[in-house]
N, C-alpha and C positions, 0 to 999 in steps of 0.2 A: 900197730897203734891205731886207735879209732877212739875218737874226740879225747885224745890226750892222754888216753892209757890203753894197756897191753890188753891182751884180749886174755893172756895168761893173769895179769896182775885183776881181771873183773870174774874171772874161775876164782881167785884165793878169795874177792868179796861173796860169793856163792857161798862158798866152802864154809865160809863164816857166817853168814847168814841162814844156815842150814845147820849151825853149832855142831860143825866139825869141829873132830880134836885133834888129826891129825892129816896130812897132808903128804902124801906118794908122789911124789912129781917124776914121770919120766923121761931122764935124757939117758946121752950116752954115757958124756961127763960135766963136769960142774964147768960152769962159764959165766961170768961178772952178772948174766941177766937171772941165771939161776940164782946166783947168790941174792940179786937185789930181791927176788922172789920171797927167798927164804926170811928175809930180816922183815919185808911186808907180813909172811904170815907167822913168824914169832911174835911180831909187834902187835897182832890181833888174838895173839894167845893161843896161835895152835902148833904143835910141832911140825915139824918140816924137814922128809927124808925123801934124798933124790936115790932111786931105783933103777937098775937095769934093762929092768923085761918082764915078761909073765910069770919066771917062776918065781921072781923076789918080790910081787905082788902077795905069792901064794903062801911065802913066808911069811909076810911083812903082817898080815892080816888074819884075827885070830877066829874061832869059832864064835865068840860071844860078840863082833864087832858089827857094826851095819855098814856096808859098804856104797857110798855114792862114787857113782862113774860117771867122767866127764868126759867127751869127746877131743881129742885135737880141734883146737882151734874154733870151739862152741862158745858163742856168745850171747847169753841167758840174763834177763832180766831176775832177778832174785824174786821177786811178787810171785812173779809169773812160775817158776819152776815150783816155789814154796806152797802155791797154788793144788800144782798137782801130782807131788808127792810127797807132800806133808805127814799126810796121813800112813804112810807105810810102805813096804815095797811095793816098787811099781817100775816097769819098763815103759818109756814115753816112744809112742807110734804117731806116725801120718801115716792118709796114703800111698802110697808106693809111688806115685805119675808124678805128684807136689814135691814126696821127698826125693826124688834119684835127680827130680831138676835143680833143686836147691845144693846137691851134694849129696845129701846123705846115702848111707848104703842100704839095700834093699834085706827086712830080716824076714820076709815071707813072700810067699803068692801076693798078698793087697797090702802090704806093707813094708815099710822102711823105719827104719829108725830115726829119733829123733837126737840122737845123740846122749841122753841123758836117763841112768838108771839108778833106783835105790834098791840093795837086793843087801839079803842076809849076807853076813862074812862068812860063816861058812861054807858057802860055795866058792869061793874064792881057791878052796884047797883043789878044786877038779883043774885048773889052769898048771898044776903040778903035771899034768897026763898027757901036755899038749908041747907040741916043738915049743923049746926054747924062745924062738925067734918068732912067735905069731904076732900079732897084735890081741894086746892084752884087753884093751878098750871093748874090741871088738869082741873078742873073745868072750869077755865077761856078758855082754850081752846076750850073745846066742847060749852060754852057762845058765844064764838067769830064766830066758823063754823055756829051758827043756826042766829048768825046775818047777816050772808052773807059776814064776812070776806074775802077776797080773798087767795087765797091759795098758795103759789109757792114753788115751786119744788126744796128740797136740791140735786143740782149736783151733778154728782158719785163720780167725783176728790173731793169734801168736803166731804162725806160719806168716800172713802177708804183712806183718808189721815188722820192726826193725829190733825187736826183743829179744829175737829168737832165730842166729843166724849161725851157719855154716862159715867163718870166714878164713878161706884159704891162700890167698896173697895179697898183697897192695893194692891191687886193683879191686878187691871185693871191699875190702875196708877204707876206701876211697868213698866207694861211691856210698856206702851204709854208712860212712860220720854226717853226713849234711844229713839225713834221713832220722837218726840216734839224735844229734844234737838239737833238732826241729821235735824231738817227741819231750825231749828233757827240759826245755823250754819250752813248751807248751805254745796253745794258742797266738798267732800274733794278729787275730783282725782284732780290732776294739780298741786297742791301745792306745794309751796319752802318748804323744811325741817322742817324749823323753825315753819312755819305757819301749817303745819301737824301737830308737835309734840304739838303745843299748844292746837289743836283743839280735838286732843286725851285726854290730860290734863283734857281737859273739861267736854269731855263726861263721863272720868272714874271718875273724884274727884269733878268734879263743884256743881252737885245735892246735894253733903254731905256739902259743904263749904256753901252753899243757907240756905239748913235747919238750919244748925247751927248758921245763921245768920252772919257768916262771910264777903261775898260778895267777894268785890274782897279787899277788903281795906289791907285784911291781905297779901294777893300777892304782889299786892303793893309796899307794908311797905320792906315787904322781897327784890323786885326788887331793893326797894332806897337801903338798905343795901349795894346787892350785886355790885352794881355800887359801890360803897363810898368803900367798899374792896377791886374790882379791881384797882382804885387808886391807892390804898396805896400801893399793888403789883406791880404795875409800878411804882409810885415814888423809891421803894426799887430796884430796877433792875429786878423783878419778872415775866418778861413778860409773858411767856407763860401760867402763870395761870391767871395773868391778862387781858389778851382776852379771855380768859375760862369766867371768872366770869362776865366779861360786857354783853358777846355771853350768859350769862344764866340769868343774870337779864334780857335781853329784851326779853325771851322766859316767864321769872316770870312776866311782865308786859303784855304783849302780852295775857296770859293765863288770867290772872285779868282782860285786856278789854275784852273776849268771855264769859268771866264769867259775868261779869257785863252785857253784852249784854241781857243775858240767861233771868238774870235776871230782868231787865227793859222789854222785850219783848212787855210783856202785865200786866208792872203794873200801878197802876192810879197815878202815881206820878215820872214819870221817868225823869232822872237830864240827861244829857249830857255830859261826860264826853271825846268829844275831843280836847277842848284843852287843860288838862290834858295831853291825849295821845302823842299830836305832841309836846310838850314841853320835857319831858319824853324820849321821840326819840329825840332831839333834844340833848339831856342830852347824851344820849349810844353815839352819834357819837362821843360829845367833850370828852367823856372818849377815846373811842377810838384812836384819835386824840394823844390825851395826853401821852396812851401810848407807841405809836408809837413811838413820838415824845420825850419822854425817856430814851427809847431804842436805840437811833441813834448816829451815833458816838460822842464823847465829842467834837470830834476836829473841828466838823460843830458849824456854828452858830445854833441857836433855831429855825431863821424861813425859814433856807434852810431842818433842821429837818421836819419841820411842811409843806413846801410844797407839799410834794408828798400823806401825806393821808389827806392835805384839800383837794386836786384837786379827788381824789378817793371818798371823801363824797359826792363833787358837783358833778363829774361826776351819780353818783349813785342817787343821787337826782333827779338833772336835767331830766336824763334817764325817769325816774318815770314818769314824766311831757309827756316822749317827746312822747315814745313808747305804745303798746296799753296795755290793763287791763291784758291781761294774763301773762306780764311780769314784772308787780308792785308785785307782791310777790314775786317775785325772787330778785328785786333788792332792795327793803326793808327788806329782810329777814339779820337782823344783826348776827342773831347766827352762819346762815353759815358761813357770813363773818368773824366773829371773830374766828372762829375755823379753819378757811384755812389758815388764819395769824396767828394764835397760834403755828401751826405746821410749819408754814415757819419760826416764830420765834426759835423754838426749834432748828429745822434745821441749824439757823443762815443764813437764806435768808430774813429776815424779811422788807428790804426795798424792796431791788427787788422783791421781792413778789407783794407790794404796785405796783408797776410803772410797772408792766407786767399783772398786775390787771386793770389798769387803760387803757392802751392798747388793752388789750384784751376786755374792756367792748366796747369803744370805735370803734373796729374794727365791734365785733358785732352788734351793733347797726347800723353801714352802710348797714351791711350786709341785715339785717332786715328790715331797708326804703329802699331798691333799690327798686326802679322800677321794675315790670318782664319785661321781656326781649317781644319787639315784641306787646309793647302796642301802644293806639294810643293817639295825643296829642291833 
């Protein structure tokens, strides 16, 4: 397992990613993991037949077929393999010093294998010539170089990254998930609060939540809660925990999308879940909204309550739209938001907070499109 799936079940997202249609899996015999294999790659539409050895490869596989070879326990980036053998057959090489330290095994004088080859099916029938009991993987390789396969060179950036690994026990797939799940999430300097602390979430609890087959649904479930309790804390006059618990449901869903992400990455069957998300967001601000708008004096009407934090979501919004990427986590980040107003509610500033909120985003934002000074038109 490495950040939450098998190293076998992100080979069936290759395989499918590479519009395989059919799938040789070899074990000795069928066992609850194989099976779970197989209903992964029927459910992405390709067949799914578990094989013995090298000469029921040589059957299985016809003259007119193309044959991709995956290594035992190769863990391949889809981009990156699709990268460079797209285009046709090809046997993937490193150096020989890079590969034999990594694992791999050596297929010449200055070369090793990278694990990963695309070669006509019919070579597949010369594995008929060979012991029963070889390795077929292997095998198929060294078939493939003396057919005159072309060869090309795995890059250094896929060798020292986490894309593209040899993983041969717990302990290799240990230390490559904080590495893998640090690339799948991306960047973490820059970040609004919120979107840090989610991203932390991830990397320390996501992989346990995966295994266990959780996903994100349990996050989720937990986020709808804590909205539907910050409510009820604002209908009750409760504000200040009432923007706590909105400001933390949307760090609980936030964590659920990186989680979910983690997990879709590279599987053969990944769903889509944003509009889910932008609904969900949509949801935190009219809590928000609401509590605000509860809090406000009795002696105003509802909707002179409710104008200063609509205009504070559209401002916030719109913003999002207007200004560049690096300032979309900051003005999406709800947790900050709700916890700046939580403490201005405590304070008993909780409007003016809103409306010098609103101001100040707005002032910003000028500040940020001006023009520099001394350009030309």
């Amino acid at each position: 397992m490495v950040a939450g799936a098998s190293v076998a079940q992100r080979q069936i997202a290759l395989a499918q990613a590479m519009e395989c249609q059919r799938v040789l899996c070899l074990a000795r015999a069928l066992s609850p993991a194989i099976l779970a294999l197989q209903r992964e790659a029927e459910s992405a539409g390709m067949r799914f037949q578990v094989i013995a050895g090298a000469h029921q490869v040589a059957t299985a596989v016809t003259a007119i077929d193309e044959l991709l070879v995956l290594a035992d326990g190769l863990l391949v980036e889809p981009a990156e393999a699709a990268r460079l053998i797209s285009r046709g057959p090809a046997v993937v090489v490193q150096p020989v010093e890079s590969g034999l330290a990594l694992g791999f095994e050596r297929i010449d004088l200055n070369h090793a294998g990278a694990g990963l080859v695309r070669m006509p099916g019919r070579l597949a029938e010369r594995l008929g010539e060979l012991p029963a009991d070889c390795d077929a993987a292997s095998a198929l390789v060294r078939v493939a170089l003396q057919a005159g396969v072309p060869q090309v060179e795995l890059p250094a950036e896929a060798r020292e990254g986490p894309g593209w690994k040899l993983v041969r026990d717990e302990a290799e797939a240990d230390g490559l998930e904080a590495r893998l799940t640090d690339r799948l999430l991306g960047p973490g300097r820059g970040l609004a609060p919120g979107y840090a602390m989610a991203r932390q979430a991830v990397r320390s609890f996501g992989p346990a939540l995966l295994e266990a087959g959780s996903r994100e649904t349990a996050l989720a479930a937990i986020a709808g809660v804590m909205v539907a309790l910050g409510l009820v804390c604002g209908w009750l006059g409760w504000t200040f925990p009432a923007l706590l618990l909105v400001g933390l449901a949307w760090l609980m869903r936030r964590t659920a999308a990186l989680t979910a992400h983690v997990a879709r990455s590279w599987a053969s069957a990944a769903g889509v879940s944003l509009p889910r998300e932008k609904l969900f967001a949509m949801l935190v601000d009219l809590a928000l909204v609401l509590v605000v708008v509860w809090a406000g004096p009795a002696s105003l009407a509802w909707w002179e309550r409710a104008f200063a934090p609509l205009v504070l979501i559209g401002v916030l919004r719109g913003l999002r739209r207007w200004l560049g990427a690096e300032w979309k986590p900051w003005l999406g980040d709800r947790m900050l938001g709700c916890v700046v107003l939580a403490f201005a509610a405590g304070a008993g500033l909780l409007r003016p907070a809103v409306m010098v909120a609103v101001l100040g985003l707005l002032a910003a934002a000028m500040l940020i499109r001006r023009a520099p000074p001394g350009g030309q038109g």
